[in-house]
C-alpha positions as a Markdown table, in Angstrom:
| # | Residue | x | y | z |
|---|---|---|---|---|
| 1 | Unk | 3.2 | 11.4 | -16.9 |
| 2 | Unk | 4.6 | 9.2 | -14.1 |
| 3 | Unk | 8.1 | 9.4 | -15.2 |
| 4 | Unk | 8.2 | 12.9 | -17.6 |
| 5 | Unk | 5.7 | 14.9 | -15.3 |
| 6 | Unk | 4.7 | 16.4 | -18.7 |
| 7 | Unk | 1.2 | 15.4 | -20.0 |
| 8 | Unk | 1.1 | 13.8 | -23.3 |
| 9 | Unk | -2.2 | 15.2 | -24.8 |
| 10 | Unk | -1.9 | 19.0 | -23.9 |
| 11 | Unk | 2.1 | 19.4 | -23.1 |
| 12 | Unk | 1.3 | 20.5 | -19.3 |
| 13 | Unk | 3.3 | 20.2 | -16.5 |
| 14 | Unk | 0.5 | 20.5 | -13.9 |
| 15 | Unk | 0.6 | 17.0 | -13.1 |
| 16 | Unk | -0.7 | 15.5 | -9.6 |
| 17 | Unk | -0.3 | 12.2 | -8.3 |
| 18 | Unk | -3.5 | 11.0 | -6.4 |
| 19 | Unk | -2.6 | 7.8 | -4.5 |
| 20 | Unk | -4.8 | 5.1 | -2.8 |
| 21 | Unk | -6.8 | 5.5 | 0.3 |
| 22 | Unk | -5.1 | 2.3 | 2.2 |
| 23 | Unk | -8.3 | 2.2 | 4.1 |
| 24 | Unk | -10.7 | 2.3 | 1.6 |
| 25 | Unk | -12.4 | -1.3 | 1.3 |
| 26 | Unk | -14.2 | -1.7 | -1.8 |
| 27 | Unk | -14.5 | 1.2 | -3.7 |
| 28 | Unk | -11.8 | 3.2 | -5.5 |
| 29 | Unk | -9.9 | 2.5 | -8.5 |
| 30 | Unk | -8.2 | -1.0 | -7.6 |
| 31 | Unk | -7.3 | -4.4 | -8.9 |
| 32 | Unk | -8.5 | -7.1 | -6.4 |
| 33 | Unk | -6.5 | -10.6 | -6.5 |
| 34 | Unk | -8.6 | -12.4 | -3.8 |
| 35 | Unk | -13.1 | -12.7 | -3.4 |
| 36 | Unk | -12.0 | -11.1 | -0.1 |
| 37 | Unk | -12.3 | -7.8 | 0.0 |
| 38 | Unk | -9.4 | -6.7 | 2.2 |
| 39 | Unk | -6.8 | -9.6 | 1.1 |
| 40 | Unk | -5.2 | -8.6 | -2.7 |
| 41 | Unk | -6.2 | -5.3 | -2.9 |
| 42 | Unk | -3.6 | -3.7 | -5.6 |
| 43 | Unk | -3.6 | -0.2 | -5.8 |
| 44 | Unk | -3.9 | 1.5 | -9.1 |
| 45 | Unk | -2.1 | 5.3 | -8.2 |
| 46 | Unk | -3.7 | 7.8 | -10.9 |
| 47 | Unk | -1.7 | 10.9 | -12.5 |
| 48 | Unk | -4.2 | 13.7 | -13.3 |
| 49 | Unk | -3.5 | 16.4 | -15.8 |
| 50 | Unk | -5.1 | 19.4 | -13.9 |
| 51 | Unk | -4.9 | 21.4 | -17.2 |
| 52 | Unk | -6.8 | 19.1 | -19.6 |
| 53 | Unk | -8.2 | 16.4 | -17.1 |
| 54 | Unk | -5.7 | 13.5 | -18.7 |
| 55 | Unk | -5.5 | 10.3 | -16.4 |
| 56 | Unk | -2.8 | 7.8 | -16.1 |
| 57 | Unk | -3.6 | 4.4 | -14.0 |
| 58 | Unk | -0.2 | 3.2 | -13.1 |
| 59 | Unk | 0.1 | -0.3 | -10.9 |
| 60 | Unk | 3.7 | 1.2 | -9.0 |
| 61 | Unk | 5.6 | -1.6 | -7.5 |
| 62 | Unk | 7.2 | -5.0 | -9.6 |
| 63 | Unk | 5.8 | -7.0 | -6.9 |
| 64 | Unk | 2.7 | -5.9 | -7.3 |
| 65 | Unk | 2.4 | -6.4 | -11.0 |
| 66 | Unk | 3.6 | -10.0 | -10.7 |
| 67 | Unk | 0.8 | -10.7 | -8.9 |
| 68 | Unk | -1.1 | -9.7 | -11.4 |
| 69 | Unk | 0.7 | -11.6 | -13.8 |
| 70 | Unk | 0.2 | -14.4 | -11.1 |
| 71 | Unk | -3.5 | -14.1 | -10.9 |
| 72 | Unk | -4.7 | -13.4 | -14.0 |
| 73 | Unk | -2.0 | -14.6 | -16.5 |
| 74 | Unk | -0.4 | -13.0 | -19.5 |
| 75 | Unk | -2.6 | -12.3 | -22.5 |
């Protein structure tokens, strides 16, 4: 959905792109790097089909997914 703005389960192209609340502190839909809460707070951005309700989690930038591979290692 990120890249086609089509969604894959109904064909839509109502597609929104609901980003993080950068001043949101421990709620929302994020992968946390670090026991404190406002050090290694990765956002996880979220594509909604507003047609059939679809969701898409996408972690955006490279540096922010090799800190996740940092952190947490490859599986």
């Amino acid at each position: 959905m990120k890249h086609r703005k089509c969604c894959p389960k109904c064909g839509s192209g109502s597609i929104v792109r609901v980003p993080d609340h950068p001043y949101r502190h421990a709620s929302g839909n994020n992968i946390y790097t670090s026991t404190f809460t406002l050090i290694g707070k990765i956002p996880v951005i979220r594509y909604v089909c507003c047609d059939c309700g679809y969701v898409e989690n996408w972690v955006e930038t490279r540096q922010e997914r090799d800190e996740i591979r940092r952190r947490f290692g490859e599986t």
